[in-house]
C-alpha positions in Angstrom: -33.0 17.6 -22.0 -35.7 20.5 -21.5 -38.6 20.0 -23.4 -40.3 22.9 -25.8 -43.2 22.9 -23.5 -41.0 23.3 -20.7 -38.9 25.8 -22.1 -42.2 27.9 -22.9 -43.7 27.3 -19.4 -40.2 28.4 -17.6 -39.8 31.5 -19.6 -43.5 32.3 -19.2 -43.1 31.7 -15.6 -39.9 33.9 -15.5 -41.9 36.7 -17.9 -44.7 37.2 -15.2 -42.5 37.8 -12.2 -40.9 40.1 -14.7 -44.1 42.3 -15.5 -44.8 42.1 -11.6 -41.7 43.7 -10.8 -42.1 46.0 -13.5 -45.3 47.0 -12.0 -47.3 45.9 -15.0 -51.0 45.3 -13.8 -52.2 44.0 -17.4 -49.8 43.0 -19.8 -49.1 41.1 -22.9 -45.9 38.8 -23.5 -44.1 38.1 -26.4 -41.3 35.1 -26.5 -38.4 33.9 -29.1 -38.3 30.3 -27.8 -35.1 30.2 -30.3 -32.2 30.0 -28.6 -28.7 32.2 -28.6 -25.8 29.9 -27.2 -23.3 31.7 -24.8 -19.4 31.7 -25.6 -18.5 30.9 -21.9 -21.4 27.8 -22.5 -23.1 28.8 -18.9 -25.4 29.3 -20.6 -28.7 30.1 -23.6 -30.5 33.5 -24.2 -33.6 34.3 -24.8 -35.4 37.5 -26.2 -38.7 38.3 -24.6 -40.9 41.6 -25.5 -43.5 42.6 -22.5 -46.2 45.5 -23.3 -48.0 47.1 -20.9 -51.5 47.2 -22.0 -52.5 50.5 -20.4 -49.4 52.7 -21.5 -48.9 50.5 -24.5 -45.2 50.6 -23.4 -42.7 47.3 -24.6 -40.2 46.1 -22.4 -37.6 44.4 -23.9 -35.5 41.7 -22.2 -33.1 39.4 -22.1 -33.6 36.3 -20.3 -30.1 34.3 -18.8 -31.2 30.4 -19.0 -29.1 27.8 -17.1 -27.9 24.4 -19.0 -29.8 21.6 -17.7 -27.5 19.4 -18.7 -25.4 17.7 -15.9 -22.6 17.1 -17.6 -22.4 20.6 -18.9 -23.4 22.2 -15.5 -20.8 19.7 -13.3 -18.1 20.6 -16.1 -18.7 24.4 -16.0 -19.7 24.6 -12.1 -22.8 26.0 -13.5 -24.4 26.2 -10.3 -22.0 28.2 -8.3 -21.8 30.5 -11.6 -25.2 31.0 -11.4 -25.5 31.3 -7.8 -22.4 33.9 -8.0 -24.3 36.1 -10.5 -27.4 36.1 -8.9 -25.6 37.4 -5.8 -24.5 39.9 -7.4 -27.5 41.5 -8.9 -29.7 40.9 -5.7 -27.5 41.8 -2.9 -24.0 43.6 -4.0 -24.8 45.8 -7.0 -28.1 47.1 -5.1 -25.6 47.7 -2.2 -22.9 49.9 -4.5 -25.9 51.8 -5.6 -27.5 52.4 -1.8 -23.5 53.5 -1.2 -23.6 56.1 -3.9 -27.0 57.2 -3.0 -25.9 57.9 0.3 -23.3 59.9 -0.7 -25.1 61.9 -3.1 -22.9 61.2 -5.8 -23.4 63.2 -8.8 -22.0 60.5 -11.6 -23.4 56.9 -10.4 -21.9 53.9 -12.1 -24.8 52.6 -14.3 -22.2 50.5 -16.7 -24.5 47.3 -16.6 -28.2 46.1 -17.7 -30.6 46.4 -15.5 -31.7 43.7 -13.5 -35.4 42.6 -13.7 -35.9 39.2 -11.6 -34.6 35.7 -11.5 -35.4 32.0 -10.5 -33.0 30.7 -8.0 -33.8 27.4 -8.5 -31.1 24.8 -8.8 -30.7 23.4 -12.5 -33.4 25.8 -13.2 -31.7 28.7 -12.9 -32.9 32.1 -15.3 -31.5 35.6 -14.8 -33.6 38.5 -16.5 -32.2 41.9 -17.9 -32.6 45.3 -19.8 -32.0 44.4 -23.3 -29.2 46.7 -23.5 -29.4 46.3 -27.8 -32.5 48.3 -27.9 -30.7 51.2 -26.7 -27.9 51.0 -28.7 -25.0 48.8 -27.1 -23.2 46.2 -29.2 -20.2 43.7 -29.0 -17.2 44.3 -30.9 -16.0 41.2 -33.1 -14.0 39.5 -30.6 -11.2 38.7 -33.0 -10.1 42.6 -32.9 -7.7 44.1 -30.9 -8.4 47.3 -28.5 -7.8 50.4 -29.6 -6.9 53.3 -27.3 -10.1 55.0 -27.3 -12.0 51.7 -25.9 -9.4 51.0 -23.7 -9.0 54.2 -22.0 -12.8 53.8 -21.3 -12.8 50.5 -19.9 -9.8 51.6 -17.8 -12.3 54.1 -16.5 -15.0 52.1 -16.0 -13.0 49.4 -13.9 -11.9 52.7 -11.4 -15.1 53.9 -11.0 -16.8 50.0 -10.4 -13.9 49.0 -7.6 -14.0 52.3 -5.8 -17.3 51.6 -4.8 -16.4 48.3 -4.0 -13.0 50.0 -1.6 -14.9 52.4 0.1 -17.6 49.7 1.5 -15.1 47.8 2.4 -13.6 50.5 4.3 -16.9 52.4 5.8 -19.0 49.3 6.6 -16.6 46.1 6.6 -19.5 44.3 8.1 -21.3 44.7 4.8 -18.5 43.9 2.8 -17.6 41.1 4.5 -21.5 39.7 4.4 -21.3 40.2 0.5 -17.9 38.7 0.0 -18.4 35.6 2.0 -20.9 33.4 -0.1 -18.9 34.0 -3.5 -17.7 30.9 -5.1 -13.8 31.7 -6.5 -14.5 29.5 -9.7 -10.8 30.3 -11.2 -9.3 29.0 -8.5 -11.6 25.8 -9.1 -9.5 26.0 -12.7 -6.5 26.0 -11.4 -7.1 22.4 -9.7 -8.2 21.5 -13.5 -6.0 19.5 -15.4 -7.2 19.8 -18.4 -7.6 23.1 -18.2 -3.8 23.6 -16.7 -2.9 21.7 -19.9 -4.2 23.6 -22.3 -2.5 26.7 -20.5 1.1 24.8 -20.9 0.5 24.1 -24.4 -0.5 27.7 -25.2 2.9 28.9 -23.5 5.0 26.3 -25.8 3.0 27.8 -28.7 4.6 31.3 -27.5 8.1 30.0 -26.7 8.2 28.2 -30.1 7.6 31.7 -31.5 10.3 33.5 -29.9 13.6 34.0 -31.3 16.4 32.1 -29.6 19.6 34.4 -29.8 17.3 37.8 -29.3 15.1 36.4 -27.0 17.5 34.5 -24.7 16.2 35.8 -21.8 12.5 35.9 -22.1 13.0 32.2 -23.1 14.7 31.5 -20.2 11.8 32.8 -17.9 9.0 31.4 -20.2 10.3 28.1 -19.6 9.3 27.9 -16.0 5.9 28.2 -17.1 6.0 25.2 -19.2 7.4 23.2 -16.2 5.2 24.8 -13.7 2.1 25.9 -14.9 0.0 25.1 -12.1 2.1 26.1 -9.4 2.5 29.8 -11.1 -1.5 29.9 -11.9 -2.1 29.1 -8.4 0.2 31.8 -6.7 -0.9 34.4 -9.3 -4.7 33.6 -7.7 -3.2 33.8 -4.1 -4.0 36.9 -3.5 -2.2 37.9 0.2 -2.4 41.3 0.4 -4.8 43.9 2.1 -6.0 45.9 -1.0 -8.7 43.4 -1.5 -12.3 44.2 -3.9 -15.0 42.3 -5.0 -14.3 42.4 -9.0 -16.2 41.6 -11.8 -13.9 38.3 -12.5 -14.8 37.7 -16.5 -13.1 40.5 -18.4 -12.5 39.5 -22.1 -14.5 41.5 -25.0 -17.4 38.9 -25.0 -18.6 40.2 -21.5 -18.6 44.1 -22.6 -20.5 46.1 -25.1 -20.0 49.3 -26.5 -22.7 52.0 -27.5 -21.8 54.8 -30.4 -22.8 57.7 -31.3 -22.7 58.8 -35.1 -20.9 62.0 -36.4 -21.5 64.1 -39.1 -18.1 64.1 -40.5 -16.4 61.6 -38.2 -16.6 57.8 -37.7 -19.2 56.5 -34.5 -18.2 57.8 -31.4 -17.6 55.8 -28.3 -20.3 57.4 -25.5 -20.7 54.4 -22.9 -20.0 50.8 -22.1 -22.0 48.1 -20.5 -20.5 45.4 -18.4 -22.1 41.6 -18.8 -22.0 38.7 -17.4 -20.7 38.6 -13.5 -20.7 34.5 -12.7 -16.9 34.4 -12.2 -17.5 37.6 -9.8 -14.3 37.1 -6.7 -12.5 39.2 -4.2 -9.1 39.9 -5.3 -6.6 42.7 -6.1 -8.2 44.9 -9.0 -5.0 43.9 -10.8 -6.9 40.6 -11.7 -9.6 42.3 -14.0 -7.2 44.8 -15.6 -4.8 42.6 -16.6 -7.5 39.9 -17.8 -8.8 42.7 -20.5 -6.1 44.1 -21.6 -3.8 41.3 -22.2 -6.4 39.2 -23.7 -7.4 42.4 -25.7 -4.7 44.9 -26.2 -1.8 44.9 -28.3 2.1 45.4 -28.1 1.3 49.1 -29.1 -1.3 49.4 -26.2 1.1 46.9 -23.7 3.9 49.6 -24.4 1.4 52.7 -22.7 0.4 50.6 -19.4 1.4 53.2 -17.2 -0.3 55.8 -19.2 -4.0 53.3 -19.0 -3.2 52.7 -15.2 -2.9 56.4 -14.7 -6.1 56.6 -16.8 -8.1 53.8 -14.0 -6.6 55.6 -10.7 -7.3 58.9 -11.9 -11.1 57.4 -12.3 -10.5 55.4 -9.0 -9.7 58.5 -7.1 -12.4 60.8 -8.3 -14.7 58.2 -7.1 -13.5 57.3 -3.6 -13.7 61.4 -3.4 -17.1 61.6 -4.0 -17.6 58.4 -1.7 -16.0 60.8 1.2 -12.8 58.6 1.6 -9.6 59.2 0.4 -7.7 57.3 -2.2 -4.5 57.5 -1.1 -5.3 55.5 2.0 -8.0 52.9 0.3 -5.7 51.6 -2.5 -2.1 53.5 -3.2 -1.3 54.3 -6.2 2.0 52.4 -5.9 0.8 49.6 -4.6 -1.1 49.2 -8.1 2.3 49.1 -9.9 3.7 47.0 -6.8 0.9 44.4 -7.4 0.6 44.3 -11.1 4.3 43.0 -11.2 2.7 39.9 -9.2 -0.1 39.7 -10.3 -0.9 40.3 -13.4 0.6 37.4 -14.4 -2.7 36.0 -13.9 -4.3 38.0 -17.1 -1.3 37.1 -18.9 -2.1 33.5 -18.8 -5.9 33.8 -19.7 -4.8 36.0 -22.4 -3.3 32.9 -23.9 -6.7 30.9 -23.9 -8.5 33.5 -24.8 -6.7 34.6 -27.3 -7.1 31.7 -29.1 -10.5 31.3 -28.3 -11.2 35.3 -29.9 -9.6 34.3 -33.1 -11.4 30.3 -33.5 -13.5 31.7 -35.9 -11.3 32.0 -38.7 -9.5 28.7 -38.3 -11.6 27.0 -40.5 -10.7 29.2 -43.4 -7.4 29.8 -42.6 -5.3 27.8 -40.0 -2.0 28.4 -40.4 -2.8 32.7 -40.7 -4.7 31.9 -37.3 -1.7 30.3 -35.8 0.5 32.9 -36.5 -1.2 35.6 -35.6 -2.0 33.8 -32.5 1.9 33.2 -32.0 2.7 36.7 -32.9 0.2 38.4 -30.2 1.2 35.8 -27.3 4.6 36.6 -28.1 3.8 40.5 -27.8 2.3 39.8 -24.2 5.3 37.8 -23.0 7.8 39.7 -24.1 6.1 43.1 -22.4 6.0 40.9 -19.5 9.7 40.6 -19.3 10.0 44.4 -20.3 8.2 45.6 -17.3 10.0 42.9 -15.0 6.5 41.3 -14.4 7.2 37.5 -16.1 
């Protein structure tokens, strides 16, 4: 257990190398030594204000702590987590940036916080960022379901992120290659879990219990594999064989997006940007893995029923990018090979959708369990029966 004088003298070790990079010559340092617990439990924030004294200008950040724990880093693989996002600040996101740079492109992806610094040190690890709250991005309560205005954005956002990722792969595969190579594939880690396989099978019973048996017949009958097989189907919706292949951000439920607003006279906020957090599950893969992880664990039957429309939305993103990037998109990543690999593998947001369904909606089962369990029934029962709809289950 880390001390309070520890604490203060790792954060104000952390703050200097912040100011440094900064540039800050003389400076002044502000700490909240109180804690914010992380829902993925990789980690503990902590708000820090620097102000340089010669412009008198405050930088406020965010500063990622590691658990010191063992038991909680051995049961979260907090050190490959950590060692996977601090990859991706320091050498993969600078390299999407040098691509676009290059390139001259006129619209840069800029959908995350900024990166400050971090200490690599093992069971010591901190991460520093923009705080992103000061200029206006929030969460969402994680209970609520998308709604076609956020998802068309994050469909967006995802085209534009992995057609950076496509086109280094395809102009320098040397680079892509040197970045790909020391990530840590932490799901597939899961999927030798038992526990965690467990809790998968009992989530599917939940949603097979909640299907009719003379109407749903059918989707019953293909469900039921899962309950027998749960492992088996999570680990060959993770065995990604095919050529398409992109470094992704891995961790796509609500929690790891904010949103920023912008008020209207006579209309409710509107939705102007997106930020995307937290990149410790960061993989290769087929992009189908991070649109399918949002948007089953976020969307709704009404939003499942559009898919083609949101996948439409994402290429049309993904193409304008790999334009500007000087390849073309037709030849990086078909547009039918999207809908030829969401039928495979998609399968792998359907099953997170299930925990983290459940996990977006634990907040109101102390006031009202069996509401919760319905609701959670009825929305596992919309995913798996759009599954079977678009021949995908």
């Amino acid at each position: 257990m880390t001390s309070r004088s520890d604490l203060e003298r790792q954060l104000t070790n952390v703050s200097n190398d912040s100011a440094r990079a900064l540039n800050l010559r003389t400076f002044s340092t502000n700490m909240n030594l109180n804690a914010t617990k992380s829902d993925g439990f990789l980690g503990e924030f902590y708000k820090v204000s620097i102000t340089d004294s010669e412009t008198h200008t405050t930088h406020d950040l965010v500063v990622k702590r590691a658990p010191t724990e063992n038991t909680r880093r051995q049961l979260n693989n907090a050190e490959w987590a950590y060692k996977n996002e601090i990859h991706f600040y320091t050498e993969i996101y600078p390299a999407f940036k040098k691509l676009e740079e290059e390139h001259c492109v006129q619209e840069r992806f800029n959908s995350l916080p900024e990166f400050i610094t971090c200490d690599k040190e093992v069971g010591r690890e901190m991460i520093v960022l923009r705080d992103v709250t000061k200029m206006g991005f929030e969460m969402r309560r994680s209970d609520l379901l998308l709604d076609d205005e956020h998802a068309r954005l994050i469909f967006k956002t995802y085209g534009h992120f992995h057609a950076i990722s496509f086109c280094l792969r395809e102009q320098v595969p040397e680079e892509f290659d040197r970045l790909a190579k020391p990530l840590y594939h932490i799901w597939k880690n899961f999927a030798n879990n038992d526990g965690f396989i467990n809790l998968l099978t009992k989530l599917a019973e939940n949603a097979y219990e909640g299907l009719d048996s003379a109407r749903d017949a059918v989707v019953l009958e293909k469900l039921k594999k899962y309950l027998e097989n749960t492992k088996e189907i999570f680990q060959d919706a993770l065995a990604y064989d095919g050529k398409y292949l992109a470094i992704l951000h891995g961790d796509c439920w609500s929690n790891n997006m904010m949103f920023k607003y912008q008020e209207q006279k006579s209309h409710s906020p509107a939705l102007v940007g997106m930020n995307l957090l937290d990149f410790q599950l960061v993989a290769t893969g087929t992009p189908v893995y991070d649109l399918s992880y949002f948007f089953y664990t976020g969307g709704s039957k009404e939003l499942f029923d559009k898919l083609n429309d949101y996948l439409n939305i994402y290429y049309d993103s993904f193409s304008n990018s790999v334009r500007s990037l000087g390849n073309d998109p037709n030849e990086v990543f078909p547009r039918e090979i999207l809908n030829q690999e969401w039928k495979r593998f998609s399968r792998f947001g359907m099953m997170l959708s299930m925990l983290l369904t459940k996990t977006k909606l634990i907040s109101t089962v102390a006031t009202n369990t069996q509401s919760t369990k319905s609701i959670l029934q009825k929305r596992l029962c919309d995913i798996v029966i759009h599954m079977h709809e678009i021949d995908a289950l």
